[in-house]
C-alpha positions in Angstrom: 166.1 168.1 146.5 163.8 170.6 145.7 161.2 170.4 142.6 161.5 173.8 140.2 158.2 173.8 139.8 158.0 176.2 136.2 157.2 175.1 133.0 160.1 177.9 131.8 162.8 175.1 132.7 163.4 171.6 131.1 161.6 169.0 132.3 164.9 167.8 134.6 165.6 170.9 136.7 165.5 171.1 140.3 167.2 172.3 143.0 170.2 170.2 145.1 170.6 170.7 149.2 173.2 173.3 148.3 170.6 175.4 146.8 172.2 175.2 143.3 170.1 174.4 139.8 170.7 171.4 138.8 170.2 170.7 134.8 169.6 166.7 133.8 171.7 166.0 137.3 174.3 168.1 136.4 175.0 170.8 139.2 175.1 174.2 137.2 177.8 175.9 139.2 180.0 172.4 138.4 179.4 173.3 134.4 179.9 176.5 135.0 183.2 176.2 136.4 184.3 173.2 134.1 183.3 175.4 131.1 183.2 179.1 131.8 180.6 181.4 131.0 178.9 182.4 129.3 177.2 179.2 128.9 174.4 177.5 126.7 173.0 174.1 128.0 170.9 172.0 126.4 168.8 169.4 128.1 168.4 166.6 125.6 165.4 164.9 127.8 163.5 167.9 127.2 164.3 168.1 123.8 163.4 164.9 123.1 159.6 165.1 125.1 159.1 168.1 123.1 160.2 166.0 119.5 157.7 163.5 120.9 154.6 166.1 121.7 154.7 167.4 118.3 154.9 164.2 116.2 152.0 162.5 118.7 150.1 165.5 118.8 150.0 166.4 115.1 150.4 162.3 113.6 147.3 161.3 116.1 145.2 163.5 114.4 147.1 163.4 110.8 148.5 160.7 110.0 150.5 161.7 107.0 152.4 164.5 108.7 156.2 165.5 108.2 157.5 167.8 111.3 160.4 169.5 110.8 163.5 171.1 113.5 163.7 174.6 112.3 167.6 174.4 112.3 168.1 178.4 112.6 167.2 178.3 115.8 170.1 175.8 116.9 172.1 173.3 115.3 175.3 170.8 115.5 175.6 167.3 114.9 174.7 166.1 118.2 171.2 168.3 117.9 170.7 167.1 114.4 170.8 163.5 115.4 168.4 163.7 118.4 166.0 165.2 115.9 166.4 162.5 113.5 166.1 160.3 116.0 162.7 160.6 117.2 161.9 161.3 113.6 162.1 164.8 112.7 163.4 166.2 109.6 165.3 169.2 109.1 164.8 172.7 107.7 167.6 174.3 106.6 168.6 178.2 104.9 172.3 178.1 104.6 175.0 175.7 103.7 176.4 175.6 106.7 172.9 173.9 108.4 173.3 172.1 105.2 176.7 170.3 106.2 175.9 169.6 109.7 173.1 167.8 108.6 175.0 165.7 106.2 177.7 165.5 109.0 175.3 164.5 111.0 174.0 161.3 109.0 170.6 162.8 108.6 169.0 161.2 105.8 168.8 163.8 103.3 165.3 163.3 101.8 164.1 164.7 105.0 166.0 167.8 104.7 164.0 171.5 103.5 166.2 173.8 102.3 164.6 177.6 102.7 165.8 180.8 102.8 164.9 184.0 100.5 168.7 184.1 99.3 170.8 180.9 98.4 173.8 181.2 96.4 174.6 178.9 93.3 176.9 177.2 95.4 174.6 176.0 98.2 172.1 174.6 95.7 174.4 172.6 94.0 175.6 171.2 97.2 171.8 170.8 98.0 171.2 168.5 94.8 174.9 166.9 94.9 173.3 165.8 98.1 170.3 164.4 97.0 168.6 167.0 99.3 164.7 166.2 100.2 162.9 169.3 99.3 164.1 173.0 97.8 161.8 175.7 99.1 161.9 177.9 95.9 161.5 182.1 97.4 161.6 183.8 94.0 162.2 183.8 90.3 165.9 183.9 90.3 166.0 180.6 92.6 163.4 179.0 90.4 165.6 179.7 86.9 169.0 179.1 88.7 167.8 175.8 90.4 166.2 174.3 87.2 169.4 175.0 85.2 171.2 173.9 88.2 169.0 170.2 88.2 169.2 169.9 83.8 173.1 170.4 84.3 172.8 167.4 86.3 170.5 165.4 84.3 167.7 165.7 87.2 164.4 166.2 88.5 164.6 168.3 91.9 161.0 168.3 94.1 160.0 171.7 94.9 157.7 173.7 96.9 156.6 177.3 96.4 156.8 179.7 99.2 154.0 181.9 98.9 152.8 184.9 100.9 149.0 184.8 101.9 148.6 188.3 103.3 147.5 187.0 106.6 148.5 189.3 110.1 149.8 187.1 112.7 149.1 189.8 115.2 152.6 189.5 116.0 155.7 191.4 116.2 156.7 193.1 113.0 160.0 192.2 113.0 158.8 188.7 112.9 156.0 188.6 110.4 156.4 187.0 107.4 153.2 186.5 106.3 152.0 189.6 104.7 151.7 192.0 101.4 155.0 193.6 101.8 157.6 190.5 103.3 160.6 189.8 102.1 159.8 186.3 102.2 157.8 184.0 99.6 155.4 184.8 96.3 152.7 187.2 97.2 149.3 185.9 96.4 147.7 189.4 95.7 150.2 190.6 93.7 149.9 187.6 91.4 153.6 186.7 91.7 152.6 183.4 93.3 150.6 182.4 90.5 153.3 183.4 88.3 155.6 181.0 90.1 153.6 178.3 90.5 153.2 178.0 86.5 156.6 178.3 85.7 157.5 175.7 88.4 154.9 173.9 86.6 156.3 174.5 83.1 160.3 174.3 84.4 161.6 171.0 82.8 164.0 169.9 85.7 161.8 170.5 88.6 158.7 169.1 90.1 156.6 171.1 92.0 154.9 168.5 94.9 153.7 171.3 97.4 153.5 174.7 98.7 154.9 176.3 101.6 154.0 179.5 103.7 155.0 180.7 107.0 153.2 183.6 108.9 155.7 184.7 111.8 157.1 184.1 115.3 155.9 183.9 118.3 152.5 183.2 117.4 149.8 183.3 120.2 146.4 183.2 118.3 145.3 180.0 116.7 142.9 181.8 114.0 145.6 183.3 111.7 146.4 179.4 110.8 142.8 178.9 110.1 142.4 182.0 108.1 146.0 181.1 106.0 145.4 177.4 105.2 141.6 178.6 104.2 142.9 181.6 101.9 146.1 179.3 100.5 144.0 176.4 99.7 141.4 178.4 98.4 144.3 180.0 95.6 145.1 176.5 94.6 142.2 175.7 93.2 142.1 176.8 90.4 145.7 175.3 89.5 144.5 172.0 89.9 143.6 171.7 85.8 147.3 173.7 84.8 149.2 170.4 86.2 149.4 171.1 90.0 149.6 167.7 91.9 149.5 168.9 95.7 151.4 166.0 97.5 152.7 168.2 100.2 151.4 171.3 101.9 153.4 173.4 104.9 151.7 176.2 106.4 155.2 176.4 108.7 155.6 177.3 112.3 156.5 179.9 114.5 154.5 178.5 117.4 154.8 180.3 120.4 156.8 179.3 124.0 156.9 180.3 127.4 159.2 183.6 128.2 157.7 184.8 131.1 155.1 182.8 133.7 152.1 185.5 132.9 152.3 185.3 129.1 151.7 181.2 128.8 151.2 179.8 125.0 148.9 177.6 123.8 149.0 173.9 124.0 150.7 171.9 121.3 147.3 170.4 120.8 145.8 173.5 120.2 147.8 174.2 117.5 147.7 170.8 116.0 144.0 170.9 116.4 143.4 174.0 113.9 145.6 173.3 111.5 145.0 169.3 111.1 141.1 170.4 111.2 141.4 173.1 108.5 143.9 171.3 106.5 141.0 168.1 106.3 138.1 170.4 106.2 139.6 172.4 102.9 140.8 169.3 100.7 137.5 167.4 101.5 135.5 170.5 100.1 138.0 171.5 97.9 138.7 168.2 95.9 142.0 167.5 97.0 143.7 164.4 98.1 145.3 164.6 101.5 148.7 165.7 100.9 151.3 165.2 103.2 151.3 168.1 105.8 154.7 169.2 106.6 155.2 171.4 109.8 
């Protein structure tokens, strides 16, 4: 056998005497021609060391953290229990991610549900489900889900996605960060102060946290720096309106490996700036250390 020596395959590959990939000791032309093509294979090994990297990485250096499987990128119930398993939660933006997760047995008050556009439907089957988190995206949500909650004689947890105005340096098409995204409560426009009171005020729901999310892939470290600096910053002056910051996600879209010459920071790199900013902003801020969700 013959080592594949690239960090672009999983952690199993390698090469038999016939010359043929092999995938977690699975011969590749075998699955091909059990399956037909085309063909997606997953390598649960390497899912799992990568599951582990992130919770060790990030929980080593804070302990209170929450990461999350971003479930747009892949999802079925097998998936969502390997997750759960090595103790991620899920984030979720439709009701279809929604019900695998529930299929899947994942306990529900590790669930996030996102997404710029839910329908009625899919938040009552969020609450009917006792659903962890809603990631509120604008004012419509926010009325619907509080009349939603009072029809049901509830208190949903929220979180505020807001929109820091921060450049990933990434590609447009994947930025979600800035003035004019479709995504979140802009802080400069003042929407996401707007938001954040009426969350505040809204009888059925309880605000815990806040959420933002700058793009995909991201190669720089600095824009998460800059973002948790510039959110936290914002918050302050919330702190005597009634905001309790319990939880606080500054979200993802952490670069991988595509090609060998364009390689992506370490894990730990990543963990590094944000844990660091996250503990350097509520010490000088006067927050607590809420829980920090990734």
């Amino acid at each position: 056998m013959t080592f594949v020596n690239s960090e672009l395959f999983p952690i199993t590959s390698d090469v038999n005497e016939n010359g043929r990939l092999v995938l977690g000791g699975c011969d590749v032309g075998d699955l091909v021609s059990q399956y037909g093509t085309a063909l997606l294979v997953f390598d649960e090994n390497t899912l799992r060391g990568i599951c582990r990297e992130f919770v060790n990485e990030f929980t080593s250096r804070y302990t209170n953290t929450k990461v999350l499987y971003a479930s747009k990128a892949y999802i079925n119930p097998a998936l969502a229990k390997i997750v759960h398993e090595e103790g991620l939660g899920l984030d979720v933006v439709s009701g279809g991610e929604l019900a695998v997760a529930y299929a899947a047995g994942v306990d529900s008050s590790f669930v996030y549900f996102h997404g710029n556009n839910k329908a009625h439907r899919e938040l009552e089957m969020a609450l009917d489900g006792s659903i962890g988190r809603v990631v509120i995206d604008s004012f419509h949500e926010l009325a619907m889900l509080d009349r939603i909650a009072g029809d049901r004689r509830m208190v949903q947890e929220v979180m505020i996605r807001v929109s820091p105005g921060i450049d990933p340096h990434t590609h447009v098409k994947t930025t979600t960060g800035i003035l004019d995204s479709k995504f979140g409560f802009s802080i400069e426009t003042g929407h996401a102060a707007s938001a954040i009171r009426r969350a505040i005020a809204a009888p059925n729901l309880d605000l815990i946290g806040i959420h933002f999310h700058l793009g995909s892939p991201i190669f720089e470290l600095e824009p998460y720096d800059t973002a948790i600096n510039t959110v936290m910053d914002f918050l302050v002056a919330f702190k005597e309106e009634g905001l309790n910051l319990r939880e606080f996600s500054p979200g993802g879209g952490f670069a991988i490996g595509y090609v060998r010459d364009e390689p992506p920071p370490p894990i730990a790199s990543y963990a590094r700036v944000i844990t660091d900013a996250l503990k350097r902003c509520t010490s000088n801020l006067g927050f607590g250390e809420p829980t920090l969700v990734i």
